[in-house]
C-alpha atoms as one frame of an Amber mdcrd trajectory, in Angstrom:
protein
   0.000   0.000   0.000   2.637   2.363   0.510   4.141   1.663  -2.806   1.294
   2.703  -4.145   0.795   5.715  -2.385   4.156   6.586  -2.967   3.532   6.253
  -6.805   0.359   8.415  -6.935   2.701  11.313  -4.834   5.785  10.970  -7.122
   3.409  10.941 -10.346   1.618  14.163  -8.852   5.156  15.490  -8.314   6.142
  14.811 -12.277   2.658  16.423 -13.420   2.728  19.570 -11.450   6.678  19.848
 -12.811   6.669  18.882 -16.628   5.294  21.316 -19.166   1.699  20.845 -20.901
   2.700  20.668 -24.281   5.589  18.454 -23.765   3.682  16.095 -21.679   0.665
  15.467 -24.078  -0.132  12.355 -23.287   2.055  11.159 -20.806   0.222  11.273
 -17.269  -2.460   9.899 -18.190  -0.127   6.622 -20.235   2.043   7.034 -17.162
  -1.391   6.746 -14.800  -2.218   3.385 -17.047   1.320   1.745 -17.670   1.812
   2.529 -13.710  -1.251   0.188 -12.442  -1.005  -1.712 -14.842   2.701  -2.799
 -14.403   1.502  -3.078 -10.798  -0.574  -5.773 -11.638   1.319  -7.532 -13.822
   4.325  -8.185 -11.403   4.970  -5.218  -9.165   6.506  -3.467 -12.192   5.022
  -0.138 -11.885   7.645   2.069 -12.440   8.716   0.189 -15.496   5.060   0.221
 -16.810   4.777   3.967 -16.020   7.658   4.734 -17.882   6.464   2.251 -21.204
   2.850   4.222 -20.834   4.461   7.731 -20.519   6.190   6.724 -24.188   3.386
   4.905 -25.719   0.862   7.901 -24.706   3.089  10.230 -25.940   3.498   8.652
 -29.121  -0.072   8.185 -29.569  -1.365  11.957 -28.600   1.273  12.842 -31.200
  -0.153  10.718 -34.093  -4.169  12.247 -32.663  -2.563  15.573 -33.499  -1.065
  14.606 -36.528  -4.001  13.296 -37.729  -6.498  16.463 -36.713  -3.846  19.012
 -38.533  -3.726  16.915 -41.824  -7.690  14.762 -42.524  -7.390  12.087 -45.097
  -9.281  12.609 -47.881 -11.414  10.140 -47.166 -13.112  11.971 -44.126 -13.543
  15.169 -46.191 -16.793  14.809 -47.854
């Protein structure tokens, strides 16, 4: 339990630090990856970093995709 809490203040700590538009995406993949590396072997940290990346990479692609629509979407 303390590991836990200990988590949730450290991820607090990284969220009030890192800038907004560097960070798209990462809390909340860092949130996920966290509990779920938890779960999955009492990796959190290592999950937490993996869902920092991964969210990153995907709220990257969302705006990549909102700036340029395919053609098929513009009817």
């Amino acid at each position: 339990m303390k590991s836990i809490a200990a988590f949730c203040a450290m991820a607090l700590a990284f969220a009030g630090a890192a800038a907004p538009a560097e960070a798209k995406g990462c809390i909340k993949g860092a949130v996920v990856g966290g509990v779920a590396g938890h779960y999955a072997g009492h990796h959190a940290l290592l999950g937490a970093a993996a869902g920092c990346i991964i969210g990153h990479h995907e709220a990257k692609k969302h705006d990549k995709a909102m700036q340029n629509p395919s053609p098929d979407t513009a009817h």
